[in-house]
N, C-alpha and C positions, 0 to 999 in steps of 0.2 A: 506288242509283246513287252515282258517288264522285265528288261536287262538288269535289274537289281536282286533280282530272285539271286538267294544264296546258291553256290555252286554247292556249298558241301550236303544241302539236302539232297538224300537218293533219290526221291522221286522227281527230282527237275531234269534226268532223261527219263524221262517213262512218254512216250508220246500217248499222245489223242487224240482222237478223230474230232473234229467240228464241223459240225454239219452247219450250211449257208443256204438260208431260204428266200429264194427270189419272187416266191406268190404260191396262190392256191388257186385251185380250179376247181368248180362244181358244176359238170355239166350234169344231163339227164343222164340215164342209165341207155337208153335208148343213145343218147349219142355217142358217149362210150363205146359202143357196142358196133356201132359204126364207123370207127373208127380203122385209118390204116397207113399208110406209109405216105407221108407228107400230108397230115391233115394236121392240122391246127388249133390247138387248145389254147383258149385264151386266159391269160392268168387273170388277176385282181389286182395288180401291179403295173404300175408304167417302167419304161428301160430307167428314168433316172432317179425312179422311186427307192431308200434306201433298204438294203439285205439287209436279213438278221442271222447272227452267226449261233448256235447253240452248238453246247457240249450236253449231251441227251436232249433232257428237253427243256434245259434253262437257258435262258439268256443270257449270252457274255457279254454279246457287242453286236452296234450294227456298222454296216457302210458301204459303200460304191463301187460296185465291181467298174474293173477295170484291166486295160490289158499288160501283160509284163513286161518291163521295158527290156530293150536290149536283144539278142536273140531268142527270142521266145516260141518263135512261131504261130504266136497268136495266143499264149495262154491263156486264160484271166487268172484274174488276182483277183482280191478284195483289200481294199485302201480302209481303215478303219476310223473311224467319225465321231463312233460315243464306244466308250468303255463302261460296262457294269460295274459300280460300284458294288463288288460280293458282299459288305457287308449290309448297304443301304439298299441294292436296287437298283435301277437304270433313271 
């Protein structure tokens, strides 16, 4: 995140949602369909392959999930890697 963002603009509380994509899966429809409680879709992704973060459907940034230090419980987090340059692109 960019701690230099002016306070006094309004919209720097307005939250966002950002969605973190870990892979896709294409299975058949058939296996879909077969599908049920502990069964296993395989993504297109390895665990140490890096996430892509979007705000809708543009890319902000990617990086490495990862667990939250301290008392956490186990959450994850994502550790960030590359930041999208918004005016040039990633």
């Amino acid at each position: 995140m960019d701690d230099t963002a002016p306070s006094s603009n309004p919209f720097s509380q307005v939250p966002i949602e950002i969605t973190i994509s870990v892979g896709k899966a294409r299975p058949l429809v058939r296996d879909l369909l077969r599908m049920k409680r502990d069964s296993i879709l395989p993504l297109d992704r390895r665990v140490e392959d890096p996430v892509e973060l979007y705000v809708g459907d543009k890319l902000i940034a990617r990086g490495e999930l990862t667990e939250m230090e301290g008392d956490s419980n186990g959450q994850l987090a994502v550790r960030l890697t590359e930041v999208v340059d918004l005016q040039n692109g990633l």
